[in-house]
C-alpha positions in Angstrom: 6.0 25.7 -28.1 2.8 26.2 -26.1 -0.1 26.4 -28.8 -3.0 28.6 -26.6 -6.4 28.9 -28.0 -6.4 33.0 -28.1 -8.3 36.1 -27.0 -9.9 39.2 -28.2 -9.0 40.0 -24.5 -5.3 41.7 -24.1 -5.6 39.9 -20.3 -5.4 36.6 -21.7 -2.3 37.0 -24.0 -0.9 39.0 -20.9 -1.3 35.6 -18.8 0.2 33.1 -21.9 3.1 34.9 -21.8 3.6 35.0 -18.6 3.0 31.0 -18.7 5.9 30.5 -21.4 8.2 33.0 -20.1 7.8 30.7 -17.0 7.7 27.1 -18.8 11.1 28.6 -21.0 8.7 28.0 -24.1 7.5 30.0 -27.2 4.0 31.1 -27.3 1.5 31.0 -30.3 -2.1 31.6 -30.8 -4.9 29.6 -32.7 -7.4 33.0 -32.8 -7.5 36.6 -32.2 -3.5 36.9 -30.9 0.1 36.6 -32.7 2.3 34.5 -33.5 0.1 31.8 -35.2 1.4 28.4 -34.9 2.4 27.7 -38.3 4.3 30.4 -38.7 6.4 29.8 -35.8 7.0 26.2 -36.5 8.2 27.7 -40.1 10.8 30.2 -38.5 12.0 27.6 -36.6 12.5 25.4 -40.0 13.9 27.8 -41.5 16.6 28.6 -38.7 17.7 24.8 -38.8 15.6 23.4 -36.0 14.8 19.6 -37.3 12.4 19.5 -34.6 9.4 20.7 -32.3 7.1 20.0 -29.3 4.1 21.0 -29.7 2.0 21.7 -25.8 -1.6 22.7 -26.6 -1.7 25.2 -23.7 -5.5 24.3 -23.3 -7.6 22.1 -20.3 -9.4 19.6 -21.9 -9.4 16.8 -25.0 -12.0 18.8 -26.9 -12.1 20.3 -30.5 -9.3 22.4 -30.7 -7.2 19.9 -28.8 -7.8 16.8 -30.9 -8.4 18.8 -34.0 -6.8 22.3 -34.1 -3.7 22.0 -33.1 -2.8 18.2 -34.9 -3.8 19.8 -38.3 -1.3 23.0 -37.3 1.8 20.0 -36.5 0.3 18.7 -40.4 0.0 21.7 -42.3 3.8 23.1 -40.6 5.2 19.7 -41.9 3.9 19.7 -45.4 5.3 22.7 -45.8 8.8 22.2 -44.0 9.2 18.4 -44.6 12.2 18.1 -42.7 10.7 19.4 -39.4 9.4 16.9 -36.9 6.5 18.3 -35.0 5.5 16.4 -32.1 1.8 16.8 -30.3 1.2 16.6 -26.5 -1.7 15.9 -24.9 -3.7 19.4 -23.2 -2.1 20.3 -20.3 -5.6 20.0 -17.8 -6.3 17.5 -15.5 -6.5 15.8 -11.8 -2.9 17.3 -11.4 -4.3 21.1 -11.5 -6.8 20.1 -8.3 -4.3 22.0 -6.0 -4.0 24.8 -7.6 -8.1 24.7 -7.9 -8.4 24.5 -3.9 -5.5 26.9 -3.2 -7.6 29.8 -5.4 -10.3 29.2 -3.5 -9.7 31.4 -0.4 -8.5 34.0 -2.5 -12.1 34.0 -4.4 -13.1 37.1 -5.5 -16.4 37.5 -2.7 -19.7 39.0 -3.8 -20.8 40.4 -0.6 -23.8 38.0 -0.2 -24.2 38.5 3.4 -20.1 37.6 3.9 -18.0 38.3 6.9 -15.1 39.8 4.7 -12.8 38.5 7.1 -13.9 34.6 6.1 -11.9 35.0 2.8 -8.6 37.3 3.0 -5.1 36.8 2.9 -5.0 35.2 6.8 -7.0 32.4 5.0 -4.0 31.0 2.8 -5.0 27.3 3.3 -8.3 24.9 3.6 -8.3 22.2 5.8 -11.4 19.6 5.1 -13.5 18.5 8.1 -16.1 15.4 8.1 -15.2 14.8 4.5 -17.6 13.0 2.3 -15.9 10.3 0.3 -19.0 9.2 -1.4 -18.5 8.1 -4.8 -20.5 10.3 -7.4 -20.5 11.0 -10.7 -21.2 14.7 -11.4 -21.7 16.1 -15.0 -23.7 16.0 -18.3 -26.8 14.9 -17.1 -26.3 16.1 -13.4 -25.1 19.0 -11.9 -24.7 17.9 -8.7 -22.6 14.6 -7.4 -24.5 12.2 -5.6 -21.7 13.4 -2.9 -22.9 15.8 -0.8 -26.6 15.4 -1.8 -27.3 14.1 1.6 -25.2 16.8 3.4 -27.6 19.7 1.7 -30.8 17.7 2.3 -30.1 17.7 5.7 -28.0 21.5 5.8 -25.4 19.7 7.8 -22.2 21.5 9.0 -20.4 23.1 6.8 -17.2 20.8 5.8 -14.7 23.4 5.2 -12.9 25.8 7.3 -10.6 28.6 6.8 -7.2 27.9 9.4 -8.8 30.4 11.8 -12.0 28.3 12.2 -14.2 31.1 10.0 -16.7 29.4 7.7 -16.0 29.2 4.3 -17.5 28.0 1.0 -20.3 24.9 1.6 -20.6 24.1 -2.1 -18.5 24.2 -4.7 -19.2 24.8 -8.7 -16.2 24.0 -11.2 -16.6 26.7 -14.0 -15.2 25.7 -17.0 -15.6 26.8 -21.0 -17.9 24.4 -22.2 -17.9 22.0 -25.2 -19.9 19.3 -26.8 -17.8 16.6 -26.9 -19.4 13.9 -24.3 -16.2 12.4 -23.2 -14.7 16.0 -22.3 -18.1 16.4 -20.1 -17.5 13.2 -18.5 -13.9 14.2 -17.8 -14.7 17.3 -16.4 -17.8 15.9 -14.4 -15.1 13.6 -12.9 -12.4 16.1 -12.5 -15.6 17.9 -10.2 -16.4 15.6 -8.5 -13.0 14.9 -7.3 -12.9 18.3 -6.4 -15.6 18.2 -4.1 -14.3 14.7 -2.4 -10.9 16.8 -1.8 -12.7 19.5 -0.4 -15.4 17.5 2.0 -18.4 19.2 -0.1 -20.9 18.6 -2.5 -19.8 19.7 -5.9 -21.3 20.4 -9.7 -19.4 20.8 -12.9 -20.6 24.1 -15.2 -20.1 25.4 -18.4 -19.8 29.0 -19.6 -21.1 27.8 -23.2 -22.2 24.2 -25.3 -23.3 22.8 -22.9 -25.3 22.4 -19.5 -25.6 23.5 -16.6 -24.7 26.8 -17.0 -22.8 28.7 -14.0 -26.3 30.2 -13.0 -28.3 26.6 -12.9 -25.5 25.0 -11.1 -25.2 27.9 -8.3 -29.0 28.0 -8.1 -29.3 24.0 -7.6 -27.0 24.0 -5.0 -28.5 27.1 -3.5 -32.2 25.3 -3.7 -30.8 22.3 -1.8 -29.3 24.1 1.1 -25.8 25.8 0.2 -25.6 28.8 1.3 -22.3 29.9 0.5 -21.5 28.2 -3.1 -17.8 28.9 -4.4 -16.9 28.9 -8.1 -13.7 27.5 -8.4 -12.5 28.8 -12.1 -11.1 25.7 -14.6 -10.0 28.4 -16.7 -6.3 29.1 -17.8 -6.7 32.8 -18.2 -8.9 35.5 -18.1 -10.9 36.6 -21.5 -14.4 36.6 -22.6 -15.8 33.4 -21.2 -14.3 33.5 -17.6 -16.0 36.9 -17.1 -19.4 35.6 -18.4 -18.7 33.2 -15.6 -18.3 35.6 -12.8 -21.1 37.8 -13.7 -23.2 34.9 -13.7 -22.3 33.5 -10.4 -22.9 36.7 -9.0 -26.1 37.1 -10.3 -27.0 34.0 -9.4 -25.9 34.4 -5.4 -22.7 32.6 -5.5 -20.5 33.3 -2.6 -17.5 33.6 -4.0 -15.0 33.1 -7.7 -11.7 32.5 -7.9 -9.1 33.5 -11.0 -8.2 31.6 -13.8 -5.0 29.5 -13.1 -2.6 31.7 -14.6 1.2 30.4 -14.2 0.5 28.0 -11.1 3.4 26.0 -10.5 1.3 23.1 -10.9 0.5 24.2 -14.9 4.0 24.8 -15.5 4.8 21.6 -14.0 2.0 20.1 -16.3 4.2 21.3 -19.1 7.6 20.5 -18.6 6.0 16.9 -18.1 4.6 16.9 -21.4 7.6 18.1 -22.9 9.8 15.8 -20.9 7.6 12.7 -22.3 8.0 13.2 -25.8 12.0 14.2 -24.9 12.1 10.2 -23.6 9.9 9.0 -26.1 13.0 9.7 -29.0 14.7 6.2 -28.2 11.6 5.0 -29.3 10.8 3.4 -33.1 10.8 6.5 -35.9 7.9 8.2 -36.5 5.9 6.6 -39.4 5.1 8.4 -42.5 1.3 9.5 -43.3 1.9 10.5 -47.3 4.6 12.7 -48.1 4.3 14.3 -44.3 6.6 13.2 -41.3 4.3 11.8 -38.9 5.4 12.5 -35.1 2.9 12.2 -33.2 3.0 9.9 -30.2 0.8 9.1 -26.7 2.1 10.8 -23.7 
């Protein structure tokens, strides 16, 4: 079952679906959308099912992952104490990168002085030039890596190309939700900065809420340092609330392009059936331990 955070936007429980109907799973909602968890993980007691995988259909380690959906496996058990509800990790990380560089020349442009024939469909794949491979962190703290400082100090050449030689984006932001929890920044800082390596440009990690910089600072920095064509690539499963906060924001702020959330890439339903196909293995393994009365299942994938 793929546990998604939930929307007041009917786009975003549009896109879920269409994510389980492609991962073969059941969709529930923490907020706003239903099924909720717990009462899915009761029907499925109730129909005999000993047992359930829980994927929190969500990017990052941050509240609802490490809180939320844990005390929806708990609270499903103690009332169904011969169900076995098993916990994934999120289902974000280094793995999504391609599907973050292939939105990119599909980005939504803004019109800031674009050639519309730069981005279109002729311009299905990025191939890096003159690549940076610096080291840098990017993140809380710093929205820009140390890679790629030197390229805008100096407005060098522009490190990516569309296939038909066009200029494309020379700076890239990765949008994300936003949280508080300093080891999720750090992860995402990271998962930025990697980002830009891949792509040969200097990069910055934003936040659409809780935390800094916002969409607008990062675009703006980037923009004060030389960028003149700053891309937002989206870290955002589907569209809702938040990701169009982003897009407004990087167009008011000059940005040269945004892509769309993930949606069903194949590489996010990949990302699940790997954390589905962990726990699967992981049944050989000693019997889950008990935490009270309640049937603790929970391992590391």
């Amino acid at each position: 079952m793929l546990v998604a955070h939930g929307s007041p936007d009917h786009r975003s429980r549009a896109v879920v679906r269409d994510i389980a109907a492609a991962a073969n799973a059941t969709a529930a909602f923490l907020d706003f959308d239903a099924p909720h968890p717990v009462a899915v993980l009761k029907g499925l007691a109730d129909a005999g099912h000993r047992r359930a995988i829980l994927v929190p259909l969500l990017l990052t380690h941050a509240y609802h992952g490490r809180v939320d959906v844990p005390r929806i496996a708990f609270e499903a058990m103690a009332q169904r104490p011969h169900l076995s509800v098993e916990v994934t990790p999120p289902v974000g990380g280094p793995h999504l990168l391609p599907a973050l560089r292939r939105g990119l020349p599909e980005a939504e442009a803004f019109g800031h002085g674009r050639d519309p024939s730069v981005i279109g469909a002729a311009d299905l794949g990025l191939r890096t030039v003159d690549a940076v491979g610096r080291e840098g962190a990017v993140g809380r703290g710093s929205s820009v890596g140390v890679s790629g400082r030197e390229r805008l100090a100096a407005n060098a050449p522009f490190a990516v190309t569309s296939g038909s030689g066009r200029e494309a984006a020379d700076a890239v932001v990765l949008a994300s939700a936003g949280t508080r929890d300093v080891a999720t920044l750090d992860s995402l800082g990271k998962l930025a900065a990697e980002l830009g390596r891949e792509l040969g440009l200097p990069a910055a990690a934003a936040y659409a809420s809780a935390a800094k910089p916002t969409v607008a600072e990062a675009v703006a920095e980037l923009r004060g340092r030389g960028a003149r064509r700053v891309a937002v690539a989206s870290y955002f499963i589907a569209p809702g609330v938040l990701h169009d906060r982003v897009a407004s924001a990087a167009a008011e702020a000059g940005a040269f392009a945004v892509t769309p959330p993930l949606g069903a890439c194949p590489e996010l339903v990949a990302a699940i059936a790997r954390r589905a196909a962990a726990v699967t293995q992981a049944t050989a393994e000693p019997a889950p331990g008990r935490c009270g009365e309640l049937l603790l299942a929970f391992r590391p994938v």
